[in-house]
Backbone as numpy.savetxt, mean C-alpha at the origin, in Angstrom:
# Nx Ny Nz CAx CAy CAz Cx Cy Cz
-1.60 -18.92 -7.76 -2.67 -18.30 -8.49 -2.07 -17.62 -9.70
-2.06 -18.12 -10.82 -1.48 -17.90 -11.73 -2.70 -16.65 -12.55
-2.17 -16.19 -13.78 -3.28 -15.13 -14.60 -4.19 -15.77 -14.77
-5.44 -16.93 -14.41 -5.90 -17.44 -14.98 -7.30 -16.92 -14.90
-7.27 -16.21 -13.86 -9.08 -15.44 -13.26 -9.43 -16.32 -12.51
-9.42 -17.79 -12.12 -9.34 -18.20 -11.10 -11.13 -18.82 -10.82
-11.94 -18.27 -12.23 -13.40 -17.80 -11.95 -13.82 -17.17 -11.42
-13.26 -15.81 -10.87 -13.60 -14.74 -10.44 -14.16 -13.89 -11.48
-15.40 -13.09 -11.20 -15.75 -12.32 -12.19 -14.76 -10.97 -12.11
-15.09 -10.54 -13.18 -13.66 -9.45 -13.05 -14.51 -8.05 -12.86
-14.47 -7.24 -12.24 -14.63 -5.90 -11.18 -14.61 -4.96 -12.44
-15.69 -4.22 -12.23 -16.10 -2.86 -13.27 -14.80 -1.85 -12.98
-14.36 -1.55 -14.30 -13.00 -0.46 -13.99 -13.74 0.75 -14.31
-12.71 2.16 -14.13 -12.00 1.58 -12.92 -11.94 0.87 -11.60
-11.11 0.50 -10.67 -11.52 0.32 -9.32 -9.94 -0.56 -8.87
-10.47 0.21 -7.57 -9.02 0.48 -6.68 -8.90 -0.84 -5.51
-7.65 -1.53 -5.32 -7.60 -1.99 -4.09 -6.32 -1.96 -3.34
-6.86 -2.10 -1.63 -6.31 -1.65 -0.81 -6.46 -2.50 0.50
-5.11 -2.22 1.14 -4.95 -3.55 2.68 -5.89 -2.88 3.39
-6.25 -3.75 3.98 -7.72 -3.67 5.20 -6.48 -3.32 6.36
-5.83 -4.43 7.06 -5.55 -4.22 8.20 -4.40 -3.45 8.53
-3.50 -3.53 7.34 -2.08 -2.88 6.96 -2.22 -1.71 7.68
-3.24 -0.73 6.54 -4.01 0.25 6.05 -4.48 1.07 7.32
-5.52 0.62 8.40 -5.82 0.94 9.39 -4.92 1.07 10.42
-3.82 0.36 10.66 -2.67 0.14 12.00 -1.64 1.35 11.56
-1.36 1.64 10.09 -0.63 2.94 9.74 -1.02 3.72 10.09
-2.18 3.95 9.71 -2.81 5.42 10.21 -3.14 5.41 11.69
-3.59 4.21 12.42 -4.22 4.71 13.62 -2.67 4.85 14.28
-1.17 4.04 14.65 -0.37 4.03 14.90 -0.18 5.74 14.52
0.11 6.33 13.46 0.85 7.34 13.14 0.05 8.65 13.72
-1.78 8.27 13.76 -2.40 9.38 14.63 -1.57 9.44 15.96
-1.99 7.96 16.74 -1.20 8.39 18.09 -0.21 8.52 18.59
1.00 8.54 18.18 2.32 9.19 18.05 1.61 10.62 18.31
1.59 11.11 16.79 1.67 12.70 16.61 0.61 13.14 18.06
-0.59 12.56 18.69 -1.16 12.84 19.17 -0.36 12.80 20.73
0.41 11.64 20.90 1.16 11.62 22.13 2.16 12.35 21.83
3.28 12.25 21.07 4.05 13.71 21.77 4.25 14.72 21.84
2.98 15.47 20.98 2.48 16.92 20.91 1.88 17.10 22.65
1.13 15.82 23.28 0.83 15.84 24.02 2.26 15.88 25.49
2.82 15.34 25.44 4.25 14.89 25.98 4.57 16.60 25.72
5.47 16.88 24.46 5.93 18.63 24.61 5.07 19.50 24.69
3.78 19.31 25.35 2.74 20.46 25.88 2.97 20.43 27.31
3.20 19.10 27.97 3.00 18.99 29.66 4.42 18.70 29.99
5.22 18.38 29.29 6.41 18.07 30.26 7.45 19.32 30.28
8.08 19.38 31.60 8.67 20.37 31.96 9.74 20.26 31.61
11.12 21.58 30.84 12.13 21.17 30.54 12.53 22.42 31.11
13.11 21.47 32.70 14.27 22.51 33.27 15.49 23.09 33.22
15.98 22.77 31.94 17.68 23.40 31.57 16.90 24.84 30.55
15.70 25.05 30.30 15.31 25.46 29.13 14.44 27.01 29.90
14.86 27.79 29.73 13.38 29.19 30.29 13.00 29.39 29.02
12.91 28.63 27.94 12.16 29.34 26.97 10.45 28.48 27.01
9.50 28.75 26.52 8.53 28.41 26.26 8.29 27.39 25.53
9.20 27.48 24.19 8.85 26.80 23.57 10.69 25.88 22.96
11.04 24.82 24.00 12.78 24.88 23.54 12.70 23.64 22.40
14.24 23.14 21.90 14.04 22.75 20.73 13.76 21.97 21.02
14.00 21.25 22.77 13.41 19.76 22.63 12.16 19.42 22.79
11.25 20.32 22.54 9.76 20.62 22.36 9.71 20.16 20.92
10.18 21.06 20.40 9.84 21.30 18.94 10.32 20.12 18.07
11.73 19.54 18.88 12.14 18.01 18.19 11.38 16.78 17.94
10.20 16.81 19.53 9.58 15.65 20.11 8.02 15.93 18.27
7.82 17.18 18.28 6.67 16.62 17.83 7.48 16.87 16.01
8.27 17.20 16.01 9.15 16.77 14.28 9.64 15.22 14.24
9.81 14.75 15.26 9.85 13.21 15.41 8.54 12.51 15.04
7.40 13.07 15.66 6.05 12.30 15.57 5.84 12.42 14.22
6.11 13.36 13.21 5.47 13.85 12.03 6.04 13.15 11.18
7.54 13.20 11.30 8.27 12.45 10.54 7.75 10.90 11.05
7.43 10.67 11.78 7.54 9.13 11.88 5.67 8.25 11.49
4.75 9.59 11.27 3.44 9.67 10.90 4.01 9.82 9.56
4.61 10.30 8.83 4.58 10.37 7.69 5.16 8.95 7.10
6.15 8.44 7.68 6.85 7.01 7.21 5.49 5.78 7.21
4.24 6.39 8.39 3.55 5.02 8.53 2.13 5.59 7.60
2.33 6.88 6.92 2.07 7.26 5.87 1.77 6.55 4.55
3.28 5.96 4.24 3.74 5.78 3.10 3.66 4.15 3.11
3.50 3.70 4.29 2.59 2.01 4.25 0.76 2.23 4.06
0.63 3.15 4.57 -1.26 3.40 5.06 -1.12 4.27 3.27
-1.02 4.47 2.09 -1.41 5.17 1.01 -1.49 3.74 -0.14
-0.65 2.95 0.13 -0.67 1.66 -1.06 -1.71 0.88 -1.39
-1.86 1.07 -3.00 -2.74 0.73 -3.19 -2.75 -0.18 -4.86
-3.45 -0.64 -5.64 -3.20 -1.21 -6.92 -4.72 -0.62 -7.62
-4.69 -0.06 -8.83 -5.41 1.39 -9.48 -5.56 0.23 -10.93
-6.63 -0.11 -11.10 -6.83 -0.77 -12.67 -7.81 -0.19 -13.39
-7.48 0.47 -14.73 -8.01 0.75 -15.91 -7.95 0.26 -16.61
-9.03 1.09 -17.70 -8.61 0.02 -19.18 -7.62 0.05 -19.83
-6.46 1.35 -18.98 -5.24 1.10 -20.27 -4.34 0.03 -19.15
-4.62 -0.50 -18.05 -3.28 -1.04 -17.46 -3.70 -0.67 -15.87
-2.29 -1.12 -15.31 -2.07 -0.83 -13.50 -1.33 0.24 -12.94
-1.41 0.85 -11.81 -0.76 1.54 -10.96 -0.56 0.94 -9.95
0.68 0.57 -9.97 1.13 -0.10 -8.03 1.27 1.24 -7.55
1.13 1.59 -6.11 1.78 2.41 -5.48 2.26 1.46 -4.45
3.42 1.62 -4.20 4.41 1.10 -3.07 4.49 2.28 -2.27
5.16 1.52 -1.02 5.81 2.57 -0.03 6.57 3.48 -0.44
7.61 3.01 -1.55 8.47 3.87 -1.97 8.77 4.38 -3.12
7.87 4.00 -3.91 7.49 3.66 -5.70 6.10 3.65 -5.79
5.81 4.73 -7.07 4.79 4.50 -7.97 5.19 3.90 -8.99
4.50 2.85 -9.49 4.67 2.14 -10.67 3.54 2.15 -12.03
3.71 2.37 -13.17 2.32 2.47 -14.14 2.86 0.74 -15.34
1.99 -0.10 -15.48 2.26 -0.86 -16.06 0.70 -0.99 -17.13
1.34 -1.27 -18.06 -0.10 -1.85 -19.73 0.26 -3.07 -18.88
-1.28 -3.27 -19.26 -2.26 -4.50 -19.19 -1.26 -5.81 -20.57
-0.58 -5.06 -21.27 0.57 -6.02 -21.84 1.67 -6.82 -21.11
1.78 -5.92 -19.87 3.77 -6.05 -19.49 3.19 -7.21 -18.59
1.68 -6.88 -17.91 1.39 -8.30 -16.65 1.02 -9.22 -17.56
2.13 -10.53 -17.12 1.78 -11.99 -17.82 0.93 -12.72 -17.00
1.00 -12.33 -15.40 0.46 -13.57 -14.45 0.47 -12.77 -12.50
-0.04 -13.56 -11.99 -0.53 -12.35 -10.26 -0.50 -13.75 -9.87
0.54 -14.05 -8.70 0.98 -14.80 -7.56 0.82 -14.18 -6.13
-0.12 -15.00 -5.65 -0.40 -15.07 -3.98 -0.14 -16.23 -3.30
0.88 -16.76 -3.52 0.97 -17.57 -2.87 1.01 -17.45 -1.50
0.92 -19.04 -0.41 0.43 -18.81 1.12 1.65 -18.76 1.53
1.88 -18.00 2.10 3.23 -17.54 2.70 3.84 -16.64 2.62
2.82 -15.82 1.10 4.03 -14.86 0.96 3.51 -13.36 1.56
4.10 -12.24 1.72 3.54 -11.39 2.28 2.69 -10.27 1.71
2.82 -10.65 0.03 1.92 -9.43 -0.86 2.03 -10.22 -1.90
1.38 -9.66 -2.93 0.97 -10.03 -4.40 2.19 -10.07 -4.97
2.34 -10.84 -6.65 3.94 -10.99 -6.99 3.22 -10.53 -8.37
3.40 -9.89 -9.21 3.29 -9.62 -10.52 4.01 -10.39 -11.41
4.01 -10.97 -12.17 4.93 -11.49 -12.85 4.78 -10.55 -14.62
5.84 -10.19 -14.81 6.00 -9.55 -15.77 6.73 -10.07 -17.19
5.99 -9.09 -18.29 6.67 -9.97 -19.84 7.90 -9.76 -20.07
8.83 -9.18 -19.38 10.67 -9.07 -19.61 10.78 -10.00 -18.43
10.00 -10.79 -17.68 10.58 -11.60 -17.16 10.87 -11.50 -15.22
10.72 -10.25 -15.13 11.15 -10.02 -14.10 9.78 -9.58 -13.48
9.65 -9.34 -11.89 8.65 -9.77 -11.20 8.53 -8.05 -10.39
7.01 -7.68 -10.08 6.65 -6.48 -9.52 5.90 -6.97 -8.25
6.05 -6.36 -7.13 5.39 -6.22 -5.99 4.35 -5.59 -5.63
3.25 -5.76 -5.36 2.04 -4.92 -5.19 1.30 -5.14 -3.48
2.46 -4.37 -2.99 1.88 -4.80 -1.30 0.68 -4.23 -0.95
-0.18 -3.67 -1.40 -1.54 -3.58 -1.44 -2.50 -4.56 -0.95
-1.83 -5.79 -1.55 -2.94 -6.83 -1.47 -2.06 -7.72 -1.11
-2.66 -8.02 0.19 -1.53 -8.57 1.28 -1.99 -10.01 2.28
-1.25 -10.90 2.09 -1.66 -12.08 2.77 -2.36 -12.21 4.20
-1.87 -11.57 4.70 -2.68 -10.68 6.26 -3.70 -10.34 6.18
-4.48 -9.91 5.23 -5.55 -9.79 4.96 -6.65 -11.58 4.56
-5.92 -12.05 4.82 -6.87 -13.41 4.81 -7.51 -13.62 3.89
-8.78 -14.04 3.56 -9.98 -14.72 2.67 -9.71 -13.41 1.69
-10.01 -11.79 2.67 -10.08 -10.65 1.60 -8.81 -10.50 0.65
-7.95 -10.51 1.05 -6.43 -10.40 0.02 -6.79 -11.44 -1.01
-7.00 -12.75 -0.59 -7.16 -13.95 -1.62 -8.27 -13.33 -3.15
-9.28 -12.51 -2.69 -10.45 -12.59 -3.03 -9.73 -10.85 -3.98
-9.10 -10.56 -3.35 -8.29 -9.18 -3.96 -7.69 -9.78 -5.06
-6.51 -10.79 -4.71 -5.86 -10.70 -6.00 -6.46 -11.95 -7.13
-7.58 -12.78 -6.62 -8.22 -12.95 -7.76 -9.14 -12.13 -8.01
-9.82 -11.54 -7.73 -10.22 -10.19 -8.88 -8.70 -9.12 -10.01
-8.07 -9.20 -9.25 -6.53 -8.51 -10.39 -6.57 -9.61 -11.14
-6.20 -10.88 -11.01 -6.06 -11.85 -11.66 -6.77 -11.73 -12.70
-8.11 -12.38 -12.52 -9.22 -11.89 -13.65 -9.13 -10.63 -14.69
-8.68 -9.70 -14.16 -8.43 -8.38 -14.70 -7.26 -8.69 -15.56
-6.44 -9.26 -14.93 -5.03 -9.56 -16.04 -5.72 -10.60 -17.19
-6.59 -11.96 -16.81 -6.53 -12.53 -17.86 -7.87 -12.09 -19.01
-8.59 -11.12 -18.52 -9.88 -10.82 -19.67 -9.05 -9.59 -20.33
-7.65 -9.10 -19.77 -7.01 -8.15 -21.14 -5.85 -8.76 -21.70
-5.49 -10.03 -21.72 -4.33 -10.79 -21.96 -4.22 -10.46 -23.49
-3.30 -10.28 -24.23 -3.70 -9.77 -25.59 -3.64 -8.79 -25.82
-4.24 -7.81 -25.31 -4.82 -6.44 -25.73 -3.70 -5.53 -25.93
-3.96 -4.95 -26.78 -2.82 -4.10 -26.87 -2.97 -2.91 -26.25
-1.87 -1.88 -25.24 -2.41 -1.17 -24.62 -2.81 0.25 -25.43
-3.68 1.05 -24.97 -4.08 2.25 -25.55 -5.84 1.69 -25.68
């Protein structure tokens, strides 16, 4: 799926997209952690310990938080289009790109997220819009698509 719009009509900006199933399994995964081992260092007994509250209490649910926060940073990604350009947010990267630098948006079947292809040549990731998502991802990144090719040209600002 090259920049071509694909005949997709192109989506009133702004407007945001985001993984359906990714999206939901981060967050519900990272609720029940924090929810199980807050639950776990409320009921389980730690007999080397007379304190109330010992560190391996306090470790179990800094583990859950930290590890809610990592499935965080998959469950927040998203791709942000205006009229001046894109925002990837990645897991580990925010990215801001003009509607200049995208030459072309690859989904190909197999692959696991969107491929940006960029005007220096080199290629951006937008796991937002994600093959796992089926018919909807397809239908995601031809709407970006479209979006890339009705500003092809434009200069940004």
């Amino acid at each position: 799926m090259a920049g071509s719009g694909s005949g997709s009509s192109v989506p009133d900006l702004p407007t945001v997209w985001r993984p359906g199933f990714a999206r939901w399994t981060a967050y519900g995964v990272g609720g029940f952690l924090v929810a199980f081992f807050v639950v776990i260092a409320l009921t389980v007994d730690v007999p080397w310990s007379d304190l109330n509250w010992s560190v391996d209490r306090v470790g179990l649910v800094v583990v859950a938080v930290a590890a809610a926060y990592v499935l965080h940073r998959f469950g927040r990604v998203r791709v942000e289009a205006d009229d001046d350009g894109l925002t990837i947010v990645n897991p580990r990267q925010r990215r801001r790109l003009s509607w200049a630098e995208v030459v072309g948006v690859r989904l190909a079947p197999g692959d696991p997220w969107l491929q940006l292809d960029l005007a220096d040549g080199t290629t951006a990731s937008a796991v937002a819009i994600q093959s796992a998502d089926g018919a909807r991802g397809r239908r995601m990144a031809e709407e970006l698509a479209a979006c890339v090719a009705a500003h092809a040209g434009h200069e940004p600002g």
